[in-house]
C-alpha positions as CSV (number, residue, x, y, z in Angstrom):
1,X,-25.0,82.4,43.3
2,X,-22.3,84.1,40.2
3,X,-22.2,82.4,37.3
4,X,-18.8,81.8,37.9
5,X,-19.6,79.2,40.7
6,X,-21.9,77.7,39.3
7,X,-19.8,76.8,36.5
8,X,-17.3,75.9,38.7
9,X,-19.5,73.4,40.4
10,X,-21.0,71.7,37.2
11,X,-17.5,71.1,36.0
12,X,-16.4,69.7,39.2
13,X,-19.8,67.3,39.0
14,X,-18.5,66.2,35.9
15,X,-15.5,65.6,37.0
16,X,-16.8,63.5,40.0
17,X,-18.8,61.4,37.1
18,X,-16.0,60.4,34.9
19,X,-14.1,59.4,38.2
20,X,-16.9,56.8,39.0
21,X,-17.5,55.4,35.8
22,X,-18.1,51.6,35.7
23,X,-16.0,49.3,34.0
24,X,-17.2,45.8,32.9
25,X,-16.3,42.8,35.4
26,X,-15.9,39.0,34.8
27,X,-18.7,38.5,32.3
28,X,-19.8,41.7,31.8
29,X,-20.4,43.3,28.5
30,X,-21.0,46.9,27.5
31,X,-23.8,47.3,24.7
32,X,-25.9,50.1,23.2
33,X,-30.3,49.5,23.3
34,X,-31.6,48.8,19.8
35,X,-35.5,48.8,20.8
36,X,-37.7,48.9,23.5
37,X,-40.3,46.1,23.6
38,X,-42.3,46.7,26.2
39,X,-42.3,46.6,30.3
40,X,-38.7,46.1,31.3
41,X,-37.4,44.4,28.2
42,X,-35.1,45.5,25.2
43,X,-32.8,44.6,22.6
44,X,-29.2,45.3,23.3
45,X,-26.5,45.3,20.8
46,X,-22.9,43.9,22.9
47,X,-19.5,44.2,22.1
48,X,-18.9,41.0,22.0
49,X,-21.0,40.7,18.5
50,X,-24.5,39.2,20.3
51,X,-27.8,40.9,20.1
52,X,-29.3,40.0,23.4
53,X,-32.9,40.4,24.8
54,X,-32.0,42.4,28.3
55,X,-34.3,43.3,30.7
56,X,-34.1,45.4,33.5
57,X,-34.1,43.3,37.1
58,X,-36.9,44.9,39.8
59,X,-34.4,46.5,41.8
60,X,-33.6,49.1,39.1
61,X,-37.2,49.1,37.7
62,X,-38.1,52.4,39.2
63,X,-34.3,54.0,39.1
64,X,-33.0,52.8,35.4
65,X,-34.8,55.0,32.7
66,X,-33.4,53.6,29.2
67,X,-33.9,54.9,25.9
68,X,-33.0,54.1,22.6
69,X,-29.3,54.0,21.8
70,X,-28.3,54.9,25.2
71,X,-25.0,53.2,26.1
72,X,-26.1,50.1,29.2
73,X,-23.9,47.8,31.2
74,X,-25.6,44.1,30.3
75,X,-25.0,41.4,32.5
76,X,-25.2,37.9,30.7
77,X,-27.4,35.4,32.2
78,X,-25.5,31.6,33.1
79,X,-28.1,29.7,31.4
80,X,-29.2,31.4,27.8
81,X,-26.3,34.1,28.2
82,X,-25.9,34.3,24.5
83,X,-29.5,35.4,24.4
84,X,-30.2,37.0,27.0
85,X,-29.1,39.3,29.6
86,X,-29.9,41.9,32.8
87,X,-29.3,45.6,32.9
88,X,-27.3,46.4,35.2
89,X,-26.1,50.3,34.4
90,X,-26.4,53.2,32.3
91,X,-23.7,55.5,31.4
92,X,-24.4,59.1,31.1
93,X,-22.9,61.3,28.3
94,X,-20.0,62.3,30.1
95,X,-19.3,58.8,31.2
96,X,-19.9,57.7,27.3
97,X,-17.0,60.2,26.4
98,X,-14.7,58.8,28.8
99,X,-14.7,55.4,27.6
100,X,-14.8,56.4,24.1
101,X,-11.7,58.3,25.1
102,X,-10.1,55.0,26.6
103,X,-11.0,53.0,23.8
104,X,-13.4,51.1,25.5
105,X,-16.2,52.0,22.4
106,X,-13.9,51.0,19.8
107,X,-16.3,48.7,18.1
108,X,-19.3,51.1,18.4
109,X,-17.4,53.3,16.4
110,X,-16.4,50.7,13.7
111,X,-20.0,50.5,12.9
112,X,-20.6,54.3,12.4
113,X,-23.6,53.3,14.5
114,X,-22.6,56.0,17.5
């Protein structure tokens, strides 16, 4: 394979990423991981001004790696949701730049944080 196509094909994956990024829905709340504390859970900084303890459910155990200050869809719980919270995506660095692009980030960047 030319280096030419395979360019060609890592900018069309890209492209194919940004047009499936996830947006938040109903009660849904983008955030960026603090800490790691062990097993699934973590500390997630929202948008929405709450640090939450998030874990990740047990579908997603195996599938959802998350690091440190990697950008995660959190999912508020109905009872405790100002405390706590599920996992329920991770955006990838393209996908990041997108919504920073949209304004989706705006309060990340505030903070100088990201």
């Amino acid at each position: 394979m030319s280096r030419k196509k395979k360019a060609q094909e890592e900018k069309e994956r890209i492209q194919r990423e940004i047009r499936r990024v996830r947006l938040p829905r109903g009660k849904q709340v983008i955030g960026i991981v603090l800490q790691r504390h062990g097993g699934s859970r973590m500390s997630v900084r929202c948008l929405d001004g709450k640090t939450r303890l998030c874990r990740i459910p047990g579908r997603l155990k195996r599938r959802l790696w998350v690091r440190p200050d990697n950008i995660v869809l959190i999912e508020p719980w109905e009872l405790g949701g100002d405390e706590k919270g599920d996992v329920v995506f991770k955006y990838k660095p393209s996908q990041v730049n997108y919504l920073k692009k949209k304004g989706y980030l705006k309060k990340l960047q505030d903070t100088d944080e990201f």
